[in-house]
C-alpha positions as CSV (number, residue, x, y, z in Angstrom):
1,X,121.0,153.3,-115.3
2,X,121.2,155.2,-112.1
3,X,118.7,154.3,-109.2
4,X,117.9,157.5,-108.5
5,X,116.4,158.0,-112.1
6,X,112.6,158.4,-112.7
7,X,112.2,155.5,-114.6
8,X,113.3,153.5,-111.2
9,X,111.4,155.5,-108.4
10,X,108.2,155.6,-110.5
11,X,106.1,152.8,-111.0
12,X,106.2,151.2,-114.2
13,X,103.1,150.0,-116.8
14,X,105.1,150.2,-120.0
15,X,107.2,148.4,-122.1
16,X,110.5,149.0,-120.6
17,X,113.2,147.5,-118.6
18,X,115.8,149.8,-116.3
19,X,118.9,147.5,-115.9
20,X,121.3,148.7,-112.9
21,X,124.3,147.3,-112.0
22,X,124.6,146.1,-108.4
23,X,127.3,144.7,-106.4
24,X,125.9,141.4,-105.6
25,X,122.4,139.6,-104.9
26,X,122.0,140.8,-101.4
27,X,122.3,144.4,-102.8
28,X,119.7,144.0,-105.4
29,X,117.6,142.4,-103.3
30,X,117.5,144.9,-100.6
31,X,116.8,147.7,-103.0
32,X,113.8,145.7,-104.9
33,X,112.3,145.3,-101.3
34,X,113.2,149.2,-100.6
35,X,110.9,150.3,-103.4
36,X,107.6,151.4,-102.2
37,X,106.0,149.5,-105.6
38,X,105.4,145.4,-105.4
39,X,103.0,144.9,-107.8
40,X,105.5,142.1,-109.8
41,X,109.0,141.7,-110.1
42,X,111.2,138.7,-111.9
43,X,114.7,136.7,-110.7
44,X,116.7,135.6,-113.5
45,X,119.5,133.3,-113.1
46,X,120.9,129.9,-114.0
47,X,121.1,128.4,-110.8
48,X,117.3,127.5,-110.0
49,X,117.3,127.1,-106.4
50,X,119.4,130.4,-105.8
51,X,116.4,132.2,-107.8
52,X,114.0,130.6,-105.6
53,X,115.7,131.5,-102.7
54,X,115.6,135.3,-103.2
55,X,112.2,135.0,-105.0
56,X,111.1,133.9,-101.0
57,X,112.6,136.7,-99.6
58,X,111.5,139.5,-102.4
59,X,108.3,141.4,-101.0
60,X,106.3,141.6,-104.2
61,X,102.5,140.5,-105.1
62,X,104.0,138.4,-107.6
63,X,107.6,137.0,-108.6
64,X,108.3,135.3,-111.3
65,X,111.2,132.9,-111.8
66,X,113.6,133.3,-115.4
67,X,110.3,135.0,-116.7
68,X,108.1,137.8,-116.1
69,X,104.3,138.9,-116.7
70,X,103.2,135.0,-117.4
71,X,99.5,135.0,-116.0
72,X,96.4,133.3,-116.6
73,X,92.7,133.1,-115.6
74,X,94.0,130.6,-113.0
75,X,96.3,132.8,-111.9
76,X,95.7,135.4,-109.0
77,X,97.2,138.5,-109.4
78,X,97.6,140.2,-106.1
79,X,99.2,144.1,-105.2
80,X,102.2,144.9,-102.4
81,X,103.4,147.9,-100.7
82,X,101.7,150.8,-102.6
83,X,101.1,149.0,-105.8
84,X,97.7,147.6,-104.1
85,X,96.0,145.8,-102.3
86,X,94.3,141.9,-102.2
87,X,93.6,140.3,-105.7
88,X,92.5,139.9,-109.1
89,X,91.4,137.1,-110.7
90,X,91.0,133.4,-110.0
91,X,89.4,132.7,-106.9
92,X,91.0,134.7,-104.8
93,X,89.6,137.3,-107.0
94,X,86.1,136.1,-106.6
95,X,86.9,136.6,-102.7
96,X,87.5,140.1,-102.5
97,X,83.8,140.7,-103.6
98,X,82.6,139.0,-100.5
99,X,82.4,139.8,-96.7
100,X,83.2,137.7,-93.8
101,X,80.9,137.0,-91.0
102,X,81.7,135.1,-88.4
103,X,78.8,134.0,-85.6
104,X,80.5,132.8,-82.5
105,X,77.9,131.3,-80.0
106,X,78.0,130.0,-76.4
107,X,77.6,126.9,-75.8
């Protein structure tokens, strides 16, 4: 699938899965991180610490490792880039519904 094609530049709440062919890691990693969506995205790979490697380096609210969508009550679930912004669920959830105040006084 091309990279250009509307299923890749738009963002995605359906049950489908572009696969495009890249020349190697750093490629696909720099194009993931290009997209102006970061709601979620997945690395899959044998090699367990290579996957956690780039999962590190991908900008996305959440990254999931040989798996994808896997999320729980316990789980925050938090937005990037123009896919949104702070988080749902779990306590950090809880947290966006509150307001900071911070009293500084001299001593």
């Amino acid at each position: 699938m091309s990279s250009s094609s509307r299923l890749v530049q738009e963002e995605q709440f359906g049950p489908v899965l572009p696969v495009i062919k890249y020349a190697d890691t750093e490629e696909a990693l720099s194009s993931a991180n290009d997209s102006p969506w970061g709601l979620g995205g997945s690395v899959w790979g044998t090699d367990r610490e290579k996957a956690r490697e780039i999962a590190l380096r991908m900008y996305s609210g959440t990254t999931w490792i040989n798996k994808h969508l896997d999320i729980g009550p316990a789980i925050p679930v938090c937005g990037a880039k123009q896919s949104g912004m702070g988080g749902e669920l779990a306590e950090e959830g809880l947290l966006e519904f509150t307001q900071l105040h911070i009293i500084n006084e001299a001593r």
